[in-house]
C-alpha positions in Angstrom: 8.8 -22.7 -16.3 6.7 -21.0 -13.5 7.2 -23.5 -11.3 11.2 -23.2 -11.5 10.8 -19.5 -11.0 8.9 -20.1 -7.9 11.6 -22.4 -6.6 14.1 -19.8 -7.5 12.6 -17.2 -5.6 12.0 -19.3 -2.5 15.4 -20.5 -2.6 17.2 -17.0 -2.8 14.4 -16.3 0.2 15.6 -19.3 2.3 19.6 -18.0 1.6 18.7 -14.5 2.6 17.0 -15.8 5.9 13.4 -14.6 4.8 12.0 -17.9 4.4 9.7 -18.0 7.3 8.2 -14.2 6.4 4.8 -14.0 4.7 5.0 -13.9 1.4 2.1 -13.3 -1.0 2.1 -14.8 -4.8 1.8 -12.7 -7.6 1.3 -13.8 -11.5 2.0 -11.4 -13.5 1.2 -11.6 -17.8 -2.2 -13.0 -17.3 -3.2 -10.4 -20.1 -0.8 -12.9 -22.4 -2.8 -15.7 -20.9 -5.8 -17.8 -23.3 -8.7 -18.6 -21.0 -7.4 -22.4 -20.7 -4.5 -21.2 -19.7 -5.9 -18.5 -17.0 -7.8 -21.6 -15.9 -5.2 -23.3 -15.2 -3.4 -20.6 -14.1 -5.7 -20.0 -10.6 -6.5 -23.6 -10.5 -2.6 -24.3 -9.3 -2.4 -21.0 -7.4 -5.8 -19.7 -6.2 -4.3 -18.0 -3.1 -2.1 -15.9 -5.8 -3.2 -12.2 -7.0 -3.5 -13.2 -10.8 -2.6 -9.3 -12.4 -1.3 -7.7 -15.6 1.0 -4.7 -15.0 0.7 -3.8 -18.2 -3.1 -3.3 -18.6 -3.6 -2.9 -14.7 -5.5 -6.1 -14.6 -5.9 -7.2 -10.5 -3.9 -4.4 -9.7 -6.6 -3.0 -7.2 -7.1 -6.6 -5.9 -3.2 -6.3 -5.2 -3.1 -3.1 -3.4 -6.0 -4.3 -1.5 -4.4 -7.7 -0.5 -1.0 -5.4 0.6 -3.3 -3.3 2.9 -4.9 -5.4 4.4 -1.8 -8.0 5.2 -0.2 -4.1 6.9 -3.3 -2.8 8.1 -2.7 -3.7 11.5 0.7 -1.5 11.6 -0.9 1.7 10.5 -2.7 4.3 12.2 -5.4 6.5 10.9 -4.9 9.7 11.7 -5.8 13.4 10.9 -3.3 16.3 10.8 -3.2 20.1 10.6 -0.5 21.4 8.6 -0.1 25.1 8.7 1.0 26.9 5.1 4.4 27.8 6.7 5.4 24.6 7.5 4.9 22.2 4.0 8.3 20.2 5.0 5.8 18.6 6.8 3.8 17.6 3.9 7.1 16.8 2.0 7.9 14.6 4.7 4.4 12.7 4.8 4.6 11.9 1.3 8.1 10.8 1.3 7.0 8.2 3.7 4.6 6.9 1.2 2.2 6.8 3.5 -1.6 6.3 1.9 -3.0 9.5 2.1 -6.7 9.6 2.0 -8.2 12.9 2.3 -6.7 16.7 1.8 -8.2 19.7 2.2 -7.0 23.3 1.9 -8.3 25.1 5.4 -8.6 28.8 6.7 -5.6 27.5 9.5 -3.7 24.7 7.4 -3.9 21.5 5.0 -6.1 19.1 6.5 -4.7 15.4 5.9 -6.2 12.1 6.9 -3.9 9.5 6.4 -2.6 6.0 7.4 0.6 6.4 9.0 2.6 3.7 10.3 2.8 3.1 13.9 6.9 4.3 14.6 6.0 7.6 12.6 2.7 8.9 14.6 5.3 10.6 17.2 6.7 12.4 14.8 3.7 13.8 13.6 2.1 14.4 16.9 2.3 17.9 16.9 -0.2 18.0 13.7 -2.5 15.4 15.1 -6.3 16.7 15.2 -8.8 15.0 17.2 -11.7 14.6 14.9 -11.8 18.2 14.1 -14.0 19.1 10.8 -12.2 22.1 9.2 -14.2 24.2 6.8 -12.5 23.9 3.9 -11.5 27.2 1.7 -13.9 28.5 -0.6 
């Protein structure tokens, strides 16, 4: 059965003209899995993230393997955002963007973030040059 689903999806890939993208494999359910059949499992696909959405199982291993496949189209960056302006902050998390740092600052809310390369520009007028706010006490 997995291997018809895997055929399936690369099919409806190849129709939508995606077959030549990267793709990485994912098996979910391996919670439902016996150890014979795990076995088995990642000895047919050991390049696949093996994971279990519903106990989180491999889930960090997943959200590690998406990063680093991206990382080269994000930019680390740190921004300033003053209190009057959180549309700002709206808009950063509406992008989805990994944020990972925030501080609350005398001038603003200190972010460091991964933003993706066609959104630094908008940003720009928030980007801090390795600036170490004190944070608010």
């Amino acid at each position: 059965m997995l291997a018809e689903q895997i055929a399936s999806v690369e099919a409806v890939l190849g129709e939508i003209g995606a077959g030549e993208i990267p793709v990485e494999r994912v098996v979910n359910k391996v919670d439902r899995l016996d150890v014979r059949g795990r076995r088995h499992v990642e000895n047919r696909f050991p390049d696949a993230i093996h994971i279990s959405a519903a106990t989180g199982e491999g889930i960090d291993d997943l959200r590690a393997r998406i990063a680093e496949r991206f990382a080269d189209r994000f930019d680390d960056v740190r921004l300033l955002v003053p209190y009057d302006e959180g549309r700002v902050l709206s808009d950063l998390y509406a992008l989805g963007a990994p944020i990972d740092e925030r501080t609350d600052t005398e001038a603003g809310v200190m972010v460091r973030a991964r933003l993706p390369h066609r959104e630094v520009r908008r940003f720009a007028p928030y980007l801090v040059a390795g600036v170490e706010a004190e944070p608010v006490q």
